[in-house]
NUKEVO-188755 format. One record per residue (C-alpha): residue number from 1; y, z, x; chain. Coordinates in steps of 0.02 Angstrom, whole numbers. Layout:
! residues N
NODE num     c2     c3     c1 cadena
NODE NUM      Y      Z      X      A
...
END
This chain:
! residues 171
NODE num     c2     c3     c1 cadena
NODE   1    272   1842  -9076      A
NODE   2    248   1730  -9217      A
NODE   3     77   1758  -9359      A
NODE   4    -15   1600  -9323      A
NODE   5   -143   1548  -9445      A
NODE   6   -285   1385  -9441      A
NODE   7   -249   1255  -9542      A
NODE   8   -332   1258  -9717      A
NODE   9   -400   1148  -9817      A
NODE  10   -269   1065  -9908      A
NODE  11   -264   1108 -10091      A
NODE  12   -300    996 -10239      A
NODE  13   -156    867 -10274      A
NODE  14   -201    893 -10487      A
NODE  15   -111    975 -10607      A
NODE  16   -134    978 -10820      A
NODE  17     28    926 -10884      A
NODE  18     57   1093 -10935      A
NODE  19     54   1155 -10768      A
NODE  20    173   1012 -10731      A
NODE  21    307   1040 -10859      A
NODE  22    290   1241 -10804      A
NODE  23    329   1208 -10608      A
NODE  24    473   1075 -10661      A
NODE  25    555   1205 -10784      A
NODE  26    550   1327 -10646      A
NODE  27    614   1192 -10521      A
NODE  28    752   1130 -10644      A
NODE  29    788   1331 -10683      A
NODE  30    814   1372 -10482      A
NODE  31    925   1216 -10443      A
NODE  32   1051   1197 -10598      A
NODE  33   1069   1399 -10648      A
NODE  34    993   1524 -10536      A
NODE  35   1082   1424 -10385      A
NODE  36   1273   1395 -10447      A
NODE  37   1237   1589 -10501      A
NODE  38   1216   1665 -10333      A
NODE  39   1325   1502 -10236      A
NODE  40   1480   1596 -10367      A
NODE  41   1440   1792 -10319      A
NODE  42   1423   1723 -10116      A
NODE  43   1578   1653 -10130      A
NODE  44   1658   1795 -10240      A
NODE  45   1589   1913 -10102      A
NODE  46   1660   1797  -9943      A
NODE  47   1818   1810 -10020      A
NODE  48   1810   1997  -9998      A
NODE  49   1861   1983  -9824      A
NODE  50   1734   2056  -9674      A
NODE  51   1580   1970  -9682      A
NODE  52   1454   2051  -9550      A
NODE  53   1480   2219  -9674      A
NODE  54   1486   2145  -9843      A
NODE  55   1314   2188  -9914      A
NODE  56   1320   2063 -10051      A
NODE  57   1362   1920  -9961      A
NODE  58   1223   1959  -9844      A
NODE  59   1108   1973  -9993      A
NODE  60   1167   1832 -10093      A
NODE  61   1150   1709  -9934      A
NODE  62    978   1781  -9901      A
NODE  63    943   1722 -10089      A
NODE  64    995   1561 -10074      A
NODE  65    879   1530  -9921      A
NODE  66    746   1580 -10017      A
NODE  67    787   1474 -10168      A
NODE  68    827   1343 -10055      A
NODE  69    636   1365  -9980      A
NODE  70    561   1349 -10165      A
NODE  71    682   1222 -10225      A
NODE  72    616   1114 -10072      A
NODE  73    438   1156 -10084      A
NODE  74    419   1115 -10272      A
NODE  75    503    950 -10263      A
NODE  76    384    911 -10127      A
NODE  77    243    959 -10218      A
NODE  78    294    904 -10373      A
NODE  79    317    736 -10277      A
NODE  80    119    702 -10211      A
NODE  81     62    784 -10385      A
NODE  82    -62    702 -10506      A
NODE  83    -26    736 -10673      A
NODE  84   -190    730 -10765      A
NODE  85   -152    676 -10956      A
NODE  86   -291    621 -11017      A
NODE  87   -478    697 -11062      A
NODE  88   -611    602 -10969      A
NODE  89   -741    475 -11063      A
NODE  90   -889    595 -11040      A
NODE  91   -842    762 -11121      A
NODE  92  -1027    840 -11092      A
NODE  93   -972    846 -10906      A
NODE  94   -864    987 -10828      A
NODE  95   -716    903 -10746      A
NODE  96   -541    942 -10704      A
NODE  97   -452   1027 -10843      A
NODE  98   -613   1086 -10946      A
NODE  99   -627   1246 -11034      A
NODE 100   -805   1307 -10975      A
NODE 101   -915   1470 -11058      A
NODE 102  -1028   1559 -10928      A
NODE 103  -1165   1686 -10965      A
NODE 104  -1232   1789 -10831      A
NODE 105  -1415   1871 -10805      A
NODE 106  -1358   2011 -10911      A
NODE 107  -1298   1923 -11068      A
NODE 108  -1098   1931 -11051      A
NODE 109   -995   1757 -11050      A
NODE 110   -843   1744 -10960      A
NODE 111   -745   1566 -11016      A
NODE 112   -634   1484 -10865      A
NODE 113   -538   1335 -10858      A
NODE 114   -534   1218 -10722      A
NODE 115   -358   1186 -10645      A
NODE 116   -248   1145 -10509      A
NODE 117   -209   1274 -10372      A
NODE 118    -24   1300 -10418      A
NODE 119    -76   1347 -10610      A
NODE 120   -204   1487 -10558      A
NODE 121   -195   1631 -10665      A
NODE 122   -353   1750 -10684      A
NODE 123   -282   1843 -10842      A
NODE 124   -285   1677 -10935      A
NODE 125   -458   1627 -10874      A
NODE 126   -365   1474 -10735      A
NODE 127   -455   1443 -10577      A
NODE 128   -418   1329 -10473      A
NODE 129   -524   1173 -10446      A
NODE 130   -541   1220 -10239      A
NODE 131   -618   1404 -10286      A
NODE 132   -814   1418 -10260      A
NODE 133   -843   1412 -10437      A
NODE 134   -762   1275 -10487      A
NODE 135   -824   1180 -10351      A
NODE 136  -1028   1217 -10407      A
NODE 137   -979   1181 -10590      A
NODE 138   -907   1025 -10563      A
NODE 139  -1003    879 -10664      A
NODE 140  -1128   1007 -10735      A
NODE 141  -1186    996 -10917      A
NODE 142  -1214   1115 -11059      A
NODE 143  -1393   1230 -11032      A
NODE 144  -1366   1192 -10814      A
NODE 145  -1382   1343 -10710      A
NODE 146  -1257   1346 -10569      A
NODE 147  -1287   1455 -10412      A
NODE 148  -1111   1546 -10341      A
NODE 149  -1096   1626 -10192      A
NODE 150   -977   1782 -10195      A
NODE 151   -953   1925 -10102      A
NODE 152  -1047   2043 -10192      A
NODE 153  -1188   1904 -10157      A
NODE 154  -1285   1748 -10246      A
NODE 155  -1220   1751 -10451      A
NODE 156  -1324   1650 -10565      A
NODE 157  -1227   1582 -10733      A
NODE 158  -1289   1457 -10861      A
NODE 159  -1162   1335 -10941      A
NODE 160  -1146   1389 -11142      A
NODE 161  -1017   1279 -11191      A
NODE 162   -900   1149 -11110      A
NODE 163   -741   1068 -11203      A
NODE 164   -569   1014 -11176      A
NODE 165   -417   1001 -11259      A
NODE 166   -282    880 -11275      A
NODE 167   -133    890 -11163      A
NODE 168     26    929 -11257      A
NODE 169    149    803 -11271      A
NODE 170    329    830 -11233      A
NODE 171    465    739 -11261      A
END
């Protein structure tokens, strides 16, 4: 019996150029080392002899399907990706890629910045443009009070501060 699961939403097609340059690395990593790596040890291990009891054949063709699975998935996405490069024209706005401050009720600020959904990362302060949060700050200004609704129930922030920073340029 197979897990089936609704459709979702599809996610975001943005990404900051650093987010870019991080999933291509790890593309470009997978396909010309990681891949002739584990294609040498499979055939190092075939040449072994009996296959159906050769645990690292097994293992190493079980790793290539699954870098096989991400190679394919990342050039896909990487494909119908927009690489966002620039700030936008009104900096007083929260848009994609903008570092925001938040205060709650109680005084503390929490800073996130607004990204794509394959750069998430909550111990750097990334959330992705789909979550709940994003989604309510989006085109807010400095001194707005947004309204979130989270599991623990209705959170109230103010926006402190909004800026951006210039995508990094590589050559």
């Amino acid at each position: 019996m197979g897990r089936w699961r609704p459709k979702g939403k599809p996610a975001s097609k943005y990404i900051t150029v650093e987010g870019y340059h991080k999933l291509n690395d790890e593309l470009q990593y997978l396909w010309k080392q990681k891949r002739p790596e584990i294609t040498q040890s499979v055939q190092e291990a075939a040449a072994q002899g009996d296959r159906s009891e050769n645990a690292e054949y097994i293992y190493g063709k079980k790793q290539l399907r699954e870098i096989d699975r991400r190679v394919r998935f990342l050039s896909k996405r990487l494909d119908d990706m927009t690489v966002v490069d620039r700030v936008p024209e009104d900096q007083s706005r929260v848009f994609f890629g903008a570092w925001v401050e938040l205060e709650n009720d109680t005084g503390d600020t929490e800073t996130y910045r607004l990204v794509g959904p394959d750069e998430t990362d909550a111990g750097r302060g990334y959330i992705s443009i789909d979550a709940p949060l994003a989604r309510a700050l989006l085109k807010k200004q400095v001194d707005d009070e947004v309204e979130v609704r989270t599991p623990a129930g209705e959170r109230c922030l103010f926006i402190n501060r909004i800026w951006y920073e210039e995508p990094a340029r590589r050559d």
